[in-house]
C-alpha positions in Angstrom: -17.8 -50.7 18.1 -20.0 -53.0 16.5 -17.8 -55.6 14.7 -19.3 -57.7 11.7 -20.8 -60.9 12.1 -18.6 -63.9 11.7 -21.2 -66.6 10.9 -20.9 -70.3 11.7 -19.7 -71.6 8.3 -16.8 -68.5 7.9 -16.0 -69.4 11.4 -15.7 -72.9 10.6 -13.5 -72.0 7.0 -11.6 -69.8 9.3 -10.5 -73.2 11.8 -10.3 -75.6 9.0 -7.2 -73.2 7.0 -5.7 -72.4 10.4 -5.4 -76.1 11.3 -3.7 -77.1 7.7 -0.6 -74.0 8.6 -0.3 -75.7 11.8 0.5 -79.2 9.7 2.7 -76.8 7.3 4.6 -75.1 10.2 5.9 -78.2 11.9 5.9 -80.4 8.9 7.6 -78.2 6.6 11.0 -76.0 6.7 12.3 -74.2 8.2 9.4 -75.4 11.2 9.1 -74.8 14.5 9.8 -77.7 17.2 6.1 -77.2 18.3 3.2 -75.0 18.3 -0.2 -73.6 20.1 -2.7 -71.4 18.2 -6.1 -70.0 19.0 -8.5 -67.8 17.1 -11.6 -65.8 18.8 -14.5 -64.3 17.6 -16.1 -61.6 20.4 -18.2 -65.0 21.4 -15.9 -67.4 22.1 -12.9 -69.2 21.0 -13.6 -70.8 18.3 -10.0 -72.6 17.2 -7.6 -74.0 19.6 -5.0 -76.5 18.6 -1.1 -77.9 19.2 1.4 -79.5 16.9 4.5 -80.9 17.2 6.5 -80.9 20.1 7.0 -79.5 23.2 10.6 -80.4 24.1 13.0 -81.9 21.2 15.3 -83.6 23.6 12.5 -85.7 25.0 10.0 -85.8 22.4 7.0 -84.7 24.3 4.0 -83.6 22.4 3.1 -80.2 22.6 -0.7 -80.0 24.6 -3.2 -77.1 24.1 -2.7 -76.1 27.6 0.9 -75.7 27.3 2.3 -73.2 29.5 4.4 -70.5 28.2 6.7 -67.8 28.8 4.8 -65.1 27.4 7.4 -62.2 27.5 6.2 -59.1 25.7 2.6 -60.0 24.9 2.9 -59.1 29.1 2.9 -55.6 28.4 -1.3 -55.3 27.1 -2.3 -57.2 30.5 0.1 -54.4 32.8 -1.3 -51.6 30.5 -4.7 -53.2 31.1 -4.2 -52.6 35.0 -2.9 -49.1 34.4 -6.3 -48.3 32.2 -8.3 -49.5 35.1 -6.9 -47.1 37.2 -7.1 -44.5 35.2 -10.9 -44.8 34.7 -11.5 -45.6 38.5 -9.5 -41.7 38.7 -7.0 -43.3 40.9 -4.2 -42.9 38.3 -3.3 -39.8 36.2 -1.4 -40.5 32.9 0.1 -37.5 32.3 1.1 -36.9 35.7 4.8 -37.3 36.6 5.1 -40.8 37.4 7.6 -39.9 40.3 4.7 -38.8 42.2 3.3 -42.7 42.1 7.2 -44.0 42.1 9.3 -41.4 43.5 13.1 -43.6 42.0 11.7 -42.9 38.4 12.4 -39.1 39.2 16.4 -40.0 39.5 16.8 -41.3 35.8 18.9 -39.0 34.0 19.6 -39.4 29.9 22.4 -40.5 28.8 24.3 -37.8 26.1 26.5 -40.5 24.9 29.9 -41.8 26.5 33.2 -40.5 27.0 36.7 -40.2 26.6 37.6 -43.0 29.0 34.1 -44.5 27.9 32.0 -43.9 31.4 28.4 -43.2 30.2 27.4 -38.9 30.2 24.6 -38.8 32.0 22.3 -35.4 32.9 18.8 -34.6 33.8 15.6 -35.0 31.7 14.2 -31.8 30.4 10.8 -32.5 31.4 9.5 -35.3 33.7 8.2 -39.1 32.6 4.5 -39.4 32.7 2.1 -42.7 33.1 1.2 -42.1 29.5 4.9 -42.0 28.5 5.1 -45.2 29.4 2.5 -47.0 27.8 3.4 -45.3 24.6 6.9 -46.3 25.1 8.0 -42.4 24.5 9.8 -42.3 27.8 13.4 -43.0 26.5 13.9 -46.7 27.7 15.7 -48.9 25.2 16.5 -52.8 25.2 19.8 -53.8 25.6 18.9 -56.3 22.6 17.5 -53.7 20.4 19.8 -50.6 21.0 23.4 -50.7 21.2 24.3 -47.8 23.6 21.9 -50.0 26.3 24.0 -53.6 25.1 27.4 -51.0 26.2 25.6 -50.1 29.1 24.9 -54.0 30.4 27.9 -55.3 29.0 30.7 -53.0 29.9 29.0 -50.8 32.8 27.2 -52.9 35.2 23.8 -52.3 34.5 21.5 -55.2 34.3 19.4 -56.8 32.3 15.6 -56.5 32.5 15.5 -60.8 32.2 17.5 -60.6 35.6 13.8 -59.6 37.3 15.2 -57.2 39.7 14.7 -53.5 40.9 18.0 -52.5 39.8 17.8 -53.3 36.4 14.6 -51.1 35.8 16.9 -48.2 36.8 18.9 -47.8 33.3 19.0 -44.3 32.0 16.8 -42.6 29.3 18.2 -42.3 25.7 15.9 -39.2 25.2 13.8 -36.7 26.6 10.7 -38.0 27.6 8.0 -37.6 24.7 10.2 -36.8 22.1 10.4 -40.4 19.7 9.5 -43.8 20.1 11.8 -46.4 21.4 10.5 -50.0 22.5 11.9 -50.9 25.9 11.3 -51.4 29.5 8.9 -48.7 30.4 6.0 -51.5 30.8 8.0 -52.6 33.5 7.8 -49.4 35.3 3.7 -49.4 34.7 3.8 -51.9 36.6 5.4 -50.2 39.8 3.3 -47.7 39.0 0.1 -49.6 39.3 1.8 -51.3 42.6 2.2 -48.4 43.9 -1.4 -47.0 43.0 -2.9 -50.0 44.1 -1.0 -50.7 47.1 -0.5 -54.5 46.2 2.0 -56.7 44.0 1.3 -56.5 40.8 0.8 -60.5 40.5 -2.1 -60.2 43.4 -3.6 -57.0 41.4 -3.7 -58.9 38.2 -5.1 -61.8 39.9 -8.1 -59.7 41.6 -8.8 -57.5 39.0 -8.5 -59.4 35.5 -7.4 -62.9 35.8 -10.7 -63.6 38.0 -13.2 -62.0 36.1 -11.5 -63.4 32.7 -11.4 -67.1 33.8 -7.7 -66.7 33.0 -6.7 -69.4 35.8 -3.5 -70.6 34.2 -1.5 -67.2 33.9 0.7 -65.5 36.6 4.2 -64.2 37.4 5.0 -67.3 39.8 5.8 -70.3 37.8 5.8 -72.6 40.3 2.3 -71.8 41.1 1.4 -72.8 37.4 3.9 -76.3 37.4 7.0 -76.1 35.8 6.4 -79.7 34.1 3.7 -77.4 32.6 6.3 -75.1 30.6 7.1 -75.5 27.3 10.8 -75.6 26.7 12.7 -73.1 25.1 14.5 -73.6 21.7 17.1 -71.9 19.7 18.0 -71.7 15.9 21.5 -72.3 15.0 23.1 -70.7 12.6 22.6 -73.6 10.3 19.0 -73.3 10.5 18.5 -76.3 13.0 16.9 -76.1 15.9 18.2 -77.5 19.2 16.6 -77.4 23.1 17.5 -75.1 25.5 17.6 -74.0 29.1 16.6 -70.5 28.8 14.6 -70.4 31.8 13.3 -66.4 33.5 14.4 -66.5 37.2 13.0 -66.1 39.8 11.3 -62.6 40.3 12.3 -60.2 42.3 9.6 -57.5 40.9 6.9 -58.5 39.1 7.5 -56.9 34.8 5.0 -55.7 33.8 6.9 -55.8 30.6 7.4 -59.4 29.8 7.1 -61.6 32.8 4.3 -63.9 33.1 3.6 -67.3 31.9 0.4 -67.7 30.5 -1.7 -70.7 28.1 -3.1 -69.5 24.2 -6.1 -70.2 26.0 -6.1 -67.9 28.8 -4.8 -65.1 26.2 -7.6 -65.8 23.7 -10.0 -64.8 27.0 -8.2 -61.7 27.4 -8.5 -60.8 23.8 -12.0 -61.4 23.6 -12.5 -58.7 26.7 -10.9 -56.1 24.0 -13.2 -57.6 20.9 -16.3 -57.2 24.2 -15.7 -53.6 24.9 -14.2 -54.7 27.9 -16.3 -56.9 29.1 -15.5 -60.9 30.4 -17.5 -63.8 29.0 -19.8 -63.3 32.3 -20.8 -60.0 31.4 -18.8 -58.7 34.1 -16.7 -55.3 33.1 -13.0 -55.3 33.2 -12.8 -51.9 31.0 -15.6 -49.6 29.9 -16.9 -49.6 26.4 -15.3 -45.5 26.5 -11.7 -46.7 27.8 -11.6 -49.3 25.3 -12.2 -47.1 22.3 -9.7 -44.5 24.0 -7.3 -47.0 24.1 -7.8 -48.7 20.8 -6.9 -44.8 19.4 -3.6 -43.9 18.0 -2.1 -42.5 21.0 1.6 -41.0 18.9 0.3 -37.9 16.7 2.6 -38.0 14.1 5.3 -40.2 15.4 5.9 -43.5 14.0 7.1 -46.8 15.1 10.1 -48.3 13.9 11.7 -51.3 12.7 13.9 -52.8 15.8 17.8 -53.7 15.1 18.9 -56.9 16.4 22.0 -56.1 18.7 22.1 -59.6 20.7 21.9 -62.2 17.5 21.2 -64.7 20.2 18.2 -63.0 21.4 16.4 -61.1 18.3 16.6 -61.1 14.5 16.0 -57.3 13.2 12.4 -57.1 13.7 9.5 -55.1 12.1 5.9 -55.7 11.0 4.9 -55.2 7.5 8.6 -52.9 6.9 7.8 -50.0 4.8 4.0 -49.7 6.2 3.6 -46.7 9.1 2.4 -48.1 11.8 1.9 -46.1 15.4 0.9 -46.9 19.0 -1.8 -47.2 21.0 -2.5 -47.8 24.7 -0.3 -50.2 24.4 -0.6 -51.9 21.5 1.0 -51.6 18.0 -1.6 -49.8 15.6 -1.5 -50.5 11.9 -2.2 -47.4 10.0 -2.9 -49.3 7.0 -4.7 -52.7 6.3 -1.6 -55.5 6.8 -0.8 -57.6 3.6 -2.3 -60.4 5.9 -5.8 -59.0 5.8 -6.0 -57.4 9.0 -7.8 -53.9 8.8 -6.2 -50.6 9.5 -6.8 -49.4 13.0 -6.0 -53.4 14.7 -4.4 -53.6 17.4 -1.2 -56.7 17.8 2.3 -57.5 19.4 4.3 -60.1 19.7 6.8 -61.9 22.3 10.4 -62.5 22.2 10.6 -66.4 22.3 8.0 -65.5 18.9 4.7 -65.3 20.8 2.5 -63.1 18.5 -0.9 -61.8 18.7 -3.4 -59.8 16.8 -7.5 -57.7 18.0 -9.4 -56.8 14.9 -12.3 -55.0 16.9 -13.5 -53.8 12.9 -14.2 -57.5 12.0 -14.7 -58.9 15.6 -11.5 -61.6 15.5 -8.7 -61.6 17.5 -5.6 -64.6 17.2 -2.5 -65.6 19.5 0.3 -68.2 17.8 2.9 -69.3 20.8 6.4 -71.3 20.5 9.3 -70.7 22.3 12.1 -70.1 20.2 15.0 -67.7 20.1 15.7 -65.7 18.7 12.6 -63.2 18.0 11.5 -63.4 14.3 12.4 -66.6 13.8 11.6 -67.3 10.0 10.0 -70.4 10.9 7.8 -69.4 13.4 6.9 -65.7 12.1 6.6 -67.0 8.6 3.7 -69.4 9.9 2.4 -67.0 12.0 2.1 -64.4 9.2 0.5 -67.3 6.8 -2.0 -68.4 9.7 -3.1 -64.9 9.6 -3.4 -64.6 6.1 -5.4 -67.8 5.5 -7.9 -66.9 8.6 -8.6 -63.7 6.7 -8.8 -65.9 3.3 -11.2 -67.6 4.6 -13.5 -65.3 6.1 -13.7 -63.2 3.1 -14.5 -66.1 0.9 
């Protein structure tokens, strides 16, 4: 894809009305406690700036090399490894994935519960696949989006995805595989896969294979190899609307998600973005994807399935949550696709996710741009910080189109 030239004075209009939401977003309310934004072009990153505070209890400013918990926006770096893979032959995606992780095989659906309210389980009708996966048409849910999954954690002893172990991958299906879209933890199960393709953790794959080449030397699944005095603290929002410090803090790993475990800086995201805006390529020239597995993976990967909005079951964890509600919007490998042009600007055919602690991103290949906004607030959609993110966006486009 050849994206269209951003030239030096749009770039600079671009930086100047991103910096003035920044001011906005922690001066104004609702606000956030503190935030770190970045914009690239497919040169280099061109905007890069903090506001407000790191930690409300102690009043630390927020830095540009903030560490974060980067939760969901996880899940393009683990499908990343996956793609590699898959273009090295190594990795099938429409293979059962059982034949790369044979415990997959023993998740059975679950029909619904019963009588004495033990969940009905039985076996899939067709086995989950690699590509199932990434296009999160497996049948995993989120026990903070569905509410058969919250039953499941709550009342039957299944575990949480948060709690970073083995176990809690093995939840049941809600589905057959390939038959609707449901956002959960099947990222977390790309990344056994690729573990067990590549016969390494996932945290030393990553490492090798696209942290190196990307520069991206502040991002891994091991805190403590990053410095926790690095991380930014997490907040929540009361019910009132004010915001107070927290102590929500992932442990631990005992597997490496692929779904939503690594800590990471705006910085080190903006270099990974720029590989998709690059046709895969790193700022040395050196390939992390081919041009051809880029523009496969850019594609709309769901046919005519949809994505839909996501209903907030644990209020403490997530608002309801959708993008641009009432636009279709489908999936690609293994990013959300906007079928339309956003009311923010952003062209049909982008790519963009977001975080739970309201980490969001956006990779407009069409006009060469790509953006990542990061605080650390609960729960997911907070107005303050999506409500800035969404008019950061929209400005950046304002400008450039000027």
């Amino acid at each position: 894809m050849s994206p269209t030239t951003i030239t030096p004075s749009s770039r600079a209009a671009a930086a100047e009305a991103a910096a003035k939401v920044l001011d906005a977003t922690v001066e104004q309310g609702p606000g956030v406690p503190g935030v770190v934004a970045g914009l690239t072009d497919a040169q280099e990153t061109f905007f890069l700036e903090a506001r407000g505070q790191r930690d409300l209890e102690s009043g630390a400013p927020m830095e540009e090399d903030q560490v974060f918990s980067i939760f969901s926006t996880t899940k393009a770096i683990a499908g990343t490894a996956a793609l590699q893979l898959y273009e090295q032959g190594r990795l099938d995606l429409d293979a059962p994935a059982k034949d790369y992780v044979p415990e997959i095989g023993e998740i059975q659906v679950l029909e619904g519960f019963g009588a004495d309210g033990a969940p009905q389980l039985r076996p899939p009708a067709r086995d989950i696949t690699t590509r199932h996966l990434l296009l999160h048409t497996a049948g995993f849910g989120y026990d903070f989006f569905n509410a058969d999954y919250e039953r499941l954690t709550s009342q039957h002893g299944y575990q949480s995805p948060f709690s970073g172990t083995k176990e809690s991958l093995m939840t049941p299906l809600l589905f057959d595989p390939g038959e609707r879209w449901e956002y959960g933890s099947n990222i977390d199960w790309v990344g056994q896969v690729v573990e067990a393709v590549a016969g390494t953790s996932l945290e030393e794959y990553m490492a090798e294979n696209i942290f190196s080449p990307l520069g991206m030397s502040s991002t891994s699944f091991l805190l403590n190899s990053l410095g926790r005095d690095r991380l930014a603290r997490m907040h929540h929002r009361l019910e009132d609307g004010t915001l107070e410090a927290g102590d929500f803090v992932l442990p631990e790993p005992e597997v490496h998600m692929g779904g939503h475990g690594l800590y990471s800086t705006v910085g080190d995201y903006l270099r990974f973005i720029r590989m998709w805006l690059n046709d895969g390529a790193a700022d040395s020239g050196e390939p992390v994807l081919s041009p051809e597995t880029v523009r496969y993976a850019e594609q709309n990967h769901l046919g005519d399935l949809k994505i839909k909005g996501l209903p907030g079951v644990k209020p403490e964890l997530s608002n309801d949550a959708e993008f641009f509600p009432g636009e279709p919007k489908s999936w690609a490998l293994t990013f959300m696709y906007n079928d339309q042009t956003a009311p923010t600007g952003r062209p049909a055919g982008s790519l963009a996710w977001a975080g739970l602690a309201n980490l969001y991103y956006w990779i407009d290949r069409k006009t060469g741009i790509g953006g990542y906004w990061a605080t650390q607030i609960l729960p997911f959609v907070d107005p303050g910080s999506v409500g800035g993110y969404l008019q950061w966006e929209t400005e950046v486009y304002s400008a450039l189109t000027r």
